[in-house]
C-alpha angles and dihedrals in degrees: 000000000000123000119232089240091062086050108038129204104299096049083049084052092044102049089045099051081052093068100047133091129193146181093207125110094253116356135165112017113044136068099284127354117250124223124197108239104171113289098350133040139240117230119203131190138176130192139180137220136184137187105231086055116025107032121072113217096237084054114121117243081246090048086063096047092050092051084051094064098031100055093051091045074052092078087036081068102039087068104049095255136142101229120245089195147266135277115207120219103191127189104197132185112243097236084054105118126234096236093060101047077050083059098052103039081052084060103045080047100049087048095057082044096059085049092043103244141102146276093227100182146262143186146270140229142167115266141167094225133034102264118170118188115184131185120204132205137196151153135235133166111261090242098050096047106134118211140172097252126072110066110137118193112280095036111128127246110227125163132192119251126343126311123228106048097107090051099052092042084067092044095060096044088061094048099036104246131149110251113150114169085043082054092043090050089042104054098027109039116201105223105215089233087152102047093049089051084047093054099044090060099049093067091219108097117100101190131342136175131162127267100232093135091052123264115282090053091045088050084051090055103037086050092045098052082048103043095238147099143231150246112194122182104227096208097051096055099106112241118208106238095234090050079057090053099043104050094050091048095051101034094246123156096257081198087067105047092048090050105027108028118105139202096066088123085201124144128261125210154176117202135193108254081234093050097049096094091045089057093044091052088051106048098020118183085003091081132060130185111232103162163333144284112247134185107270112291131107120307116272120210118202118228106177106282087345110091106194138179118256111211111200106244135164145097119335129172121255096018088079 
């Protein structure tokens, strides 16, 4: 029998998926799964977060509680959906002062309340270790649900924002550099709740998920759900400023921070060539087109004259 360190994350997802049935609209496998409810659907997500992985020691104790939220509205996004809101489940260590748990409950609230929706609730239960489970729930219209699948060759590749921030704000935690707004993206994620309600409505959008393991693993796994590949234009795939410093001043690939690096919580997206104008009306400077829709085959990323295959690499649970 395997281990699941010889397997890794996404073999354990896969296998797992594998063995479930459902009745709902879209279930195991996306972002959220998506529930008919008359005319309209019910997405629900749930994320976990734990304090040996996800939380950097120098973190606030409100800095965990936002990431908390924001992680989970993150799939929420990534669907198209307005968010209903979040409930919290917490598994605290009893030494653990109240205080504290009042810190991080403040952050988890004043992240629903940026995206206009609501701390719902939770539990809370004795553990040796800070664990935060949250579940998320929105609405969308049935007609305007995002999902992975449904990219078709031409379609084009576009993505939110800029990639790269999250990982450099790691990295210069680890040399020492100054490097606010990295640290910033790093520790309090900004779910694209706006621009995934924006893209629902346009009609235009083919599949879509978030790029919270970093983008070439995100590319891997959008192609994947859709059967197909893709061609991404290296030099149009926005770069945050500060990625671009840190990496010179501590000798990092910028290459790999840009395309492995997780923890951008940006939105992926593939795009028909005719709606492309619609979505950019609609989004303006906050999309950018990076690529193209292939046949399926592995990813291709263009370097100048030089066409090379990128391999979807990054952080997964139980290989670290």
């Amino acid at each position: 029998m395997a281990r699941l360190s010889d397997i890794g994350e996404k073999a354990v997802v896969s296998s797992i998926v594998s063995m479930l049935r459902t009745s709902a609209r879209s279930g195991p496998g996306d972002d959220a799964a998506v529930i008919d409810i008359g005319d309209r659907c019910l997405v629900v997500s749930t994320d976990m977060l734990w304090q040996g992985t996800h939380f950097h020691p120098s973190m606030t104790w409100r800095q965990k509680g936002w990431m908390a939220a924001a992680v989970n509205l993150s799939d929420i996004a990534a669907m198209g959906a307005q968010p209903l809101g979040i409930l919290l489940a917490m598994g605290l260590p009893k030494d653990m002062d109240e205080a504290s748990v009042r810190e991080m409950v403040q952050g988890a609230a004043d992240c629903c309340d940026r995206y206009g929706t609501d701390y719902l609730g939770g539990d809370t239960k004795e553990c040796p270790e800070l664990v935060l489970i949250g579940t998320s729930l929105g609405i969308v219209s049935r007609e305007g649900v995002l999902l992975r699948k449904g990219a078709m060759p031409g379609d084009l590749l576009a993505m939110t924002g800029s990639a790269g921030a999250a990982s450099a704000g790691l990295l210069a935690l680890e040399h020492g550099i100054e490097a606010k707004e990295a640290v910033k993206a790093l520790f309090e994620p900004l779910p694209r709740i706006k621009e995934g309600t924006l893209l629902s409505s346009s009609g235009a959008v083919t599949s879509c998920m978030d790029t919270s393991d970093g983008l070439s693993s995100s590319l891997h796994e959008l192609g994947s759900a859709s059967g197909v590949s893709f061609e991404i234009d290296a030099e149009k795939v926005p770069v945050h400023e500060e990625a671009v410093r840190v990496a010179g001043e501590c000798g990092a690939e910028l290459n790999d921070i840009v395309l492995h690096g997780g923890g951008d919580y940006q939105l992926l997206f593939t795009v028909r060539p005719d709606g492309w104008q619609h979505v950019q009306d609609l989004l303006g400077n906050e999309v950018t087109i990076i690529g193209r829709c292939l046949e399926n085959g592995p990813n291709i990323i263009k370097r100048g004259a030089s066409n090379l295959i990128l391999e979807p690499h990054g952080y997964e649970h139980f290989r670290h």
